[in-house]
Backbone as CSV, one residue per row, in Angstrom:
resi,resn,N_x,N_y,N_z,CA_x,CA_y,CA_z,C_x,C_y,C_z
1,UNK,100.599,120.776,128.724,101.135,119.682,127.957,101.460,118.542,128.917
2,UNK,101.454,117.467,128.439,101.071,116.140,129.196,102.602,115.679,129.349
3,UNK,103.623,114.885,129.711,105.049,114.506,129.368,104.621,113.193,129.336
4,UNK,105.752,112.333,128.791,105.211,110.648,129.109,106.939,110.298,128.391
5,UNK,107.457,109.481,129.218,108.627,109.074,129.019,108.912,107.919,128.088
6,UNK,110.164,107.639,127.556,110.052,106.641,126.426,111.437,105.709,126.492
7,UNK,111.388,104.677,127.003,112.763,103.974,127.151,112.767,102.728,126.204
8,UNK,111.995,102.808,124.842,112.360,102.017,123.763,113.425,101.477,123.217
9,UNK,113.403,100.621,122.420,114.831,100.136,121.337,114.742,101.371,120.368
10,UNK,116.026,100.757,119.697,116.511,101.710,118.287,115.672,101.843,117.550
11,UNK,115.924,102.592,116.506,114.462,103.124,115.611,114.884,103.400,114.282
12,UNK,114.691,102.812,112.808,115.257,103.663,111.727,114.915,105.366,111.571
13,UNK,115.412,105.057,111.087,115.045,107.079,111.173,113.955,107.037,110.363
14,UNK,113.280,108.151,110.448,111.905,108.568,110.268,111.757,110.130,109.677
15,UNK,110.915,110.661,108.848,110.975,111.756,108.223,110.036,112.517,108.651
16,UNK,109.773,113.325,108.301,108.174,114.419,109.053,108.366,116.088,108.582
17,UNK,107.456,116.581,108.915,107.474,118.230,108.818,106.223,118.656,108.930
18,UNK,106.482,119.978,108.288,104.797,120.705,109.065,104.044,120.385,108.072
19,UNK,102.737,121.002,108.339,101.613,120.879,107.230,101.894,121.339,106.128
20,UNK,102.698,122.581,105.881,102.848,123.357,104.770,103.668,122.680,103.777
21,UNK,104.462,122.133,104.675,105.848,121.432,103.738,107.315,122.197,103.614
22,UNK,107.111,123.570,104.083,108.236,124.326,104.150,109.448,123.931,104.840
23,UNK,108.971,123.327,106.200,110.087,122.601,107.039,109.758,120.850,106.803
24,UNK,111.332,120.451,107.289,111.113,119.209,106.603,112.699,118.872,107.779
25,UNK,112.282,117.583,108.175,113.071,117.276,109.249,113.353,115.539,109.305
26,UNK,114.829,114.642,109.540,114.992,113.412,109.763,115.224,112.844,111.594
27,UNK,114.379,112.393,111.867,114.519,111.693,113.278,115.579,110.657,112.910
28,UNK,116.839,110.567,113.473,117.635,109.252,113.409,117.962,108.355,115.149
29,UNK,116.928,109.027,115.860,117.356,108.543,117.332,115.792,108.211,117.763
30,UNK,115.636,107.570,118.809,114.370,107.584,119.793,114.198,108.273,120.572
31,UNK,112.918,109.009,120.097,112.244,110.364,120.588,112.387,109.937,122.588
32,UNK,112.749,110.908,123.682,113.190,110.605,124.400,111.734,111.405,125.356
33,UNK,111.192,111.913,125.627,110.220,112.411,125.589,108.782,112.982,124.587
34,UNK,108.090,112.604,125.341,106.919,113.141,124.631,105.980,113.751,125.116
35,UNK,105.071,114.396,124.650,104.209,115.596,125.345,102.844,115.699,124.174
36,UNK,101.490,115.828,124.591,100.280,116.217,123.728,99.920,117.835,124.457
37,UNK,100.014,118.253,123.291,99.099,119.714,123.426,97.768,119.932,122.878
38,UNK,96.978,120.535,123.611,95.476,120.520,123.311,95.038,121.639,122.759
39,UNK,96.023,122.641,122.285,95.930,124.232,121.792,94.774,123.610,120.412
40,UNK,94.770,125.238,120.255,93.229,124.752,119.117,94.055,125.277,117.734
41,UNK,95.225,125.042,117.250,95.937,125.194,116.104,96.307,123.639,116.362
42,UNK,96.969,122.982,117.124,96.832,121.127,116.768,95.685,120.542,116.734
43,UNK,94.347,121.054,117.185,93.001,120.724,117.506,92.541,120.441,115.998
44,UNK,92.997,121.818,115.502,92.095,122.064,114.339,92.716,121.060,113.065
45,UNK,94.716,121.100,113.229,94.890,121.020,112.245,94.950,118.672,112.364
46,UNK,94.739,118.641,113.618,94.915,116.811,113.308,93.317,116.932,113.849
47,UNK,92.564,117.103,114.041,91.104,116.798,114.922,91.637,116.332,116.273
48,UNK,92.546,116.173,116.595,92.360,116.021,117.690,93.823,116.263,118.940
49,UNK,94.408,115.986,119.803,95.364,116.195,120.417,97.337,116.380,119.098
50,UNK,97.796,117.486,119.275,99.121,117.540,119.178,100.020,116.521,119.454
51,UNK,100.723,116.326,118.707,102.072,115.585,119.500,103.445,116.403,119.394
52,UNK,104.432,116.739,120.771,105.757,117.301,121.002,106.395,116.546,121.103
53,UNK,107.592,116.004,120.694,108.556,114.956,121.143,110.034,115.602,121.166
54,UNK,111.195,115.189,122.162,111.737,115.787,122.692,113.036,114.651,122.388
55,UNK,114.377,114.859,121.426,115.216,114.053,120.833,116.417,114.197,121.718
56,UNK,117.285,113.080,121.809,118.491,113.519,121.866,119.554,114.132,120.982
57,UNK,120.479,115.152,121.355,121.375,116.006,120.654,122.117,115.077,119.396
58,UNK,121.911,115.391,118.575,122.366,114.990,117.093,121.326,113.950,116.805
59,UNK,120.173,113.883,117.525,118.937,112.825,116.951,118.207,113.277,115.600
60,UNK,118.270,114.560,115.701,117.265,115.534,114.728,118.365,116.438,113.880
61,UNK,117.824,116.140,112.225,118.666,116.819,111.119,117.114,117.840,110.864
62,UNK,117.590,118.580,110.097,116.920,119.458,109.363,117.204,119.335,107.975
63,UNK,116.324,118.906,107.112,116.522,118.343,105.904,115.712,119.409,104.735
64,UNK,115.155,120.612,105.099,114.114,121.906,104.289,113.814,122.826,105.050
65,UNK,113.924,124.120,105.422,113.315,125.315,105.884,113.998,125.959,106.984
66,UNK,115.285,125.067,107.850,115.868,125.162,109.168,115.775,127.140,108.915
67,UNK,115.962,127.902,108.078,116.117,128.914,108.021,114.576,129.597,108.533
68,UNK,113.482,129.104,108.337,112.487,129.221,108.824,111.598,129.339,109.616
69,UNK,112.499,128.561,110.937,112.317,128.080,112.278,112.423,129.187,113.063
């Protein structure tokens, strides 16, 4: 996995989750790291490179599935 650092402005929060929809998650901070994985389960499921991003503590809610994780 690749890292690449991120010293941006503020960000509204932002929503996301997996493909399935089971988990379901709110970004309210700027992702503080980031990382691409080339595994062939992100390969397959975007065509092409993964994305990991790495929040600061109380950046990330869990808004569906946290029980899942």
């Amino acid at each position: 996995m690749t890292a690449i650092t991120h010293t941006g402005a503020a960000m509204a929060s932002t929503e996301g989750g997996c493909l399935c929809g089971a988990i379901r998650y709110r970004l309210a901070d700027v992702p503080t790291e980031f990382g691409a994985c080339h595994c062939s389960m992100c390969l397959k499921s975007s065509g092409g490179v993964g994305l990991a991003m790495e929040v600061p503590d109380g950046g990330l809610t869990w808004t569906a599935g946290e029980g899942r994780i």
